[in-house]
N, CA, C and O of each residue as an XYZ file, in Angstrom:
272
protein
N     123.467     69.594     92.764
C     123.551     70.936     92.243
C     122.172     71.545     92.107
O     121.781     72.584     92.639
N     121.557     70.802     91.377
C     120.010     71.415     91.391
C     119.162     71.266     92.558
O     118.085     71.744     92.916
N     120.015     70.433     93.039
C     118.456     70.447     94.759
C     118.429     71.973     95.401
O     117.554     72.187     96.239
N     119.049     72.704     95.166
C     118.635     73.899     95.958
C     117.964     74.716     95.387
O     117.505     75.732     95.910
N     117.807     74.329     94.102
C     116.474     75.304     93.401
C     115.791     74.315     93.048
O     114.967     74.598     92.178
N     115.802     73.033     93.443
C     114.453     72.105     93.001
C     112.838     72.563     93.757
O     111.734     72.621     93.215
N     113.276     72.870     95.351
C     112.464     73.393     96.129
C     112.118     74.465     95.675
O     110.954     74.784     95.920
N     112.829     75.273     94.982
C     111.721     76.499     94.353
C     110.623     76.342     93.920
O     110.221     75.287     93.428
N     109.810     77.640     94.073
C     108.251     76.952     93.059
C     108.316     77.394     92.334
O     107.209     77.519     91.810
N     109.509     78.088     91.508
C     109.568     78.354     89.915
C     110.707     77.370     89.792
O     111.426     77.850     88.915
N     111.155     76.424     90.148
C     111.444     75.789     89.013
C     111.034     74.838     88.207
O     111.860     74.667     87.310
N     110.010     74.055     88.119
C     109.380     74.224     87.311
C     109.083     74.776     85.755
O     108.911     74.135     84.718
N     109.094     76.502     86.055
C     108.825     77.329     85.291
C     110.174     77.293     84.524
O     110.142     77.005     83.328
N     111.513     77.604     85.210
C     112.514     77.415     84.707
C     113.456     76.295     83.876
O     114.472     76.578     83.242
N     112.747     74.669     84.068
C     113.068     73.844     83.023
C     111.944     73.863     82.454
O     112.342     74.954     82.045
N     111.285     73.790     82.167
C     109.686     74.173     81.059
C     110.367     75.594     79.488
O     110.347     75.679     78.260
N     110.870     76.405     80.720
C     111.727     77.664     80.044
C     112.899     77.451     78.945
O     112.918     77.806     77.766
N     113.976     76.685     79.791
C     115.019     76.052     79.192
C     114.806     75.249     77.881
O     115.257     75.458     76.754
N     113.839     74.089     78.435
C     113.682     73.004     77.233
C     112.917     73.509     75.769
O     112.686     72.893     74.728
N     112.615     75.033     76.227
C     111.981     75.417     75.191
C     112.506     75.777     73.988
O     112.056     75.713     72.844
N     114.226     76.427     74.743
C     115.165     76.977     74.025
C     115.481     76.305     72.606
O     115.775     75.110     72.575
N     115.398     77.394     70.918
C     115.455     76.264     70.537
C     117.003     75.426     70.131
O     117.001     74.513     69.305
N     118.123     75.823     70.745
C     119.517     74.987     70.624
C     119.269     74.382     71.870
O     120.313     73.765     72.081
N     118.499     74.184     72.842
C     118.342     73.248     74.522
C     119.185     71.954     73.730
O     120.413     71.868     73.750
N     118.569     71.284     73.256
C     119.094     69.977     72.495
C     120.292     69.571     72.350
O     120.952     68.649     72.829
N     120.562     70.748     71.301
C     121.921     70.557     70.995
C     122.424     70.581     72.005
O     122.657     69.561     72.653
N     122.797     72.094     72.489
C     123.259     71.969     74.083
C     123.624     70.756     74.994
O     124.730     70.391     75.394
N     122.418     70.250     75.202
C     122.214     68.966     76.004
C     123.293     67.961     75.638
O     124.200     67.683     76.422
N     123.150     67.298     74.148
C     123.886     66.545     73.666
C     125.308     66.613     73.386
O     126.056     65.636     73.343
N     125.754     68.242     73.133
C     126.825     68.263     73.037
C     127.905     68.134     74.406
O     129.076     67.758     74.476
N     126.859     68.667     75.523
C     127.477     68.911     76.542
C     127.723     67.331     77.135
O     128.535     67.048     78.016
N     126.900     66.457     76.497
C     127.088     64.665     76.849
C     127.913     64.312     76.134
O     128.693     63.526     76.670
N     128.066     64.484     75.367
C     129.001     63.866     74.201
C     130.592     64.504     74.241
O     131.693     63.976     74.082
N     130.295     65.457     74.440
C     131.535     66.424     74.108
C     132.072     66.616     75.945
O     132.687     65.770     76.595
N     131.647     67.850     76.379
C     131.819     68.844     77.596
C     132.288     67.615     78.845
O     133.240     67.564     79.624
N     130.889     66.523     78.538
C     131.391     65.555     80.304
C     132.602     64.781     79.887
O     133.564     65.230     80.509
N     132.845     64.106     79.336
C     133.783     63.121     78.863
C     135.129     64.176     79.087
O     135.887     63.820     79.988
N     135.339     64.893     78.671
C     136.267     66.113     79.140
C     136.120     66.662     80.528
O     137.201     67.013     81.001
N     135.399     66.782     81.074
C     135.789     67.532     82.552
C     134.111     66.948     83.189
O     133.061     67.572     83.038
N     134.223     65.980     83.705
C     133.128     65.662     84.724
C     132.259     66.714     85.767
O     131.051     66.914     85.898
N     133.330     67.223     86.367
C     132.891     68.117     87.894
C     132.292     69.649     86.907
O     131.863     70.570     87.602
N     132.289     69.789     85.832
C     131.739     71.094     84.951
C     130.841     71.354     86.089
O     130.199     70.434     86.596
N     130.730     73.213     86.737
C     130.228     73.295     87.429
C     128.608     74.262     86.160
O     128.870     74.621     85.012
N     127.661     74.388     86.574
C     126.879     75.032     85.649
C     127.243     76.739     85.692
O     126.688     77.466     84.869
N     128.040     77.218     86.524
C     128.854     78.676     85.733
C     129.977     78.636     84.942
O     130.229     79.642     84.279
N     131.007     77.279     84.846
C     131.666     77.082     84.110
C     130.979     76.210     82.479
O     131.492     76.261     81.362
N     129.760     75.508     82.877
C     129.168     75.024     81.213
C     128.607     76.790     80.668
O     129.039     77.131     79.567
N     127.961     77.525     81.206
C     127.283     78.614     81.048
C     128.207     79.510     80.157
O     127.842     80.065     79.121
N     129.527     79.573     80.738
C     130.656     80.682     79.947
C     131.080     79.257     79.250
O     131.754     79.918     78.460
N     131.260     78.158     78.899
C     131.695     77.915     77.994
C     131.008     77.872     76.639
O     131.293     78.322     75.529
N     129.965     77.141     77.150
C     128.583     77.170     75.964
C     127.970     78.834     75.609
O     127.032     79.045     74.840
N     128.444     79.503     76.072
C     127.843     81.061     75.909
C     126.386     80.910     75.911
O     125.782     81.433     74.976
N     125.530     80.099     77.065
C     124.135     80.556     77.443
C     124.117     80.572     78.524
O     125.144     80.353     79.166
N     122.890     80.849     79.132
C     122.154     81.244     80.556
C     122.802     80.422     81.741
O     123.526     79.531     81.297
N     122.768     80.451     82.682
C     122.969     79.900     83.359
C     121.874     79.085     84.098
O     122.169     78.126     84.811
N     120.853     79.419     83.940
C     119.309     79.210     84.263
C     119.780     77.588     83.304
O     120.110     76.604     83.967
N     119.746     77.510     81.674
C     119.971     76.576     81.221
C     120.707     75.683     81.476
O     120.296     74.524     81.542
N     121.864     75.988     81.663
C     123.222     75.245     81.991
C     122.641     74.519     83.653
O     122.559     73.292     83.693
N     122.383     75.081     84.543
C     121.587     74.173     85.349
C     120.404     73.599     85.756
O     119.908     73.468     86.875
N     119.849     73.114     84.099
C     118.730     72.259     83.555
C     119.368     71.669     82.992
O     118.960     70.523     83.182
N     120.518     71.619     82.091
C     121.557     70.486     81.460
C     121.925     69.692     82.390
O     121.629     68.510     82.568
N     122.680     70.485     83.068
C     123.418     69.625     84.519
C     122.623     68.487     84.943
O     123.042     67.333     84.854
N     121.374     68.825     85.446
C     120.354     68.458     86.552
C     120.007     67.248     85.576
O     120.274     66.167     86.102
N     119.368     67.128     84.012
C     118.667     66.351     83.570
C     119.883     65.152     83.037
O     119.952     63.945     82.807
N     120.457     65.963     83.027
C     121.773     64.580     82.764
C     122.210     64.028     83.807
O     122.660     62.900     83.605
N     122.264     64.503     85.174
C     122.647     63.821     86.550
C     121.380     63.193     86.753
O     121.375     62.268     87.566
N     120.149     63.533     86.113
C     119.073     62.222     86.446
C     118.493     63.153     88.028
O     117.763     62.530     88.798
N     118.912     64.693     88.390
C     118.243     65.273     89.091
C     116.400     65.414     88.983
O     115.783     66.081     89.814
């Protein structure tokens, strides 16, 4: 999911951005704890409208929990 904006040269800028957020965390954890165990294939426009943030974030969750 994230390899097609890994090659960006802002991304970077964009998990630097994310992790700054200050619920990123929670986010993160809940979406491990809670969100995967419930629906694996969560695409990051479906974590984005569920969690009501960015989508920019939601695929820095994705990515750092797939070990992208």
């Amino acid at each position: 999911m994230a390899e097609e904006y890994k090659d960006n040269p802002i991304w970077h800028i964009l998990v630097e951005t994310a992790q700054k957020l200050p619920l990123y965390h929670a986010h993160l954890n809940y979406t491990k704890d809670v969100i995967l165990p419930e629906d694996k294939k969560i695409t990051p426009e479906e974590l984005s409208q569920r969690l009501d943030i960015s989508l920019g974030e939601a695929i820095v969750i994705l990515s750092e929990i797939n070990g992208d």
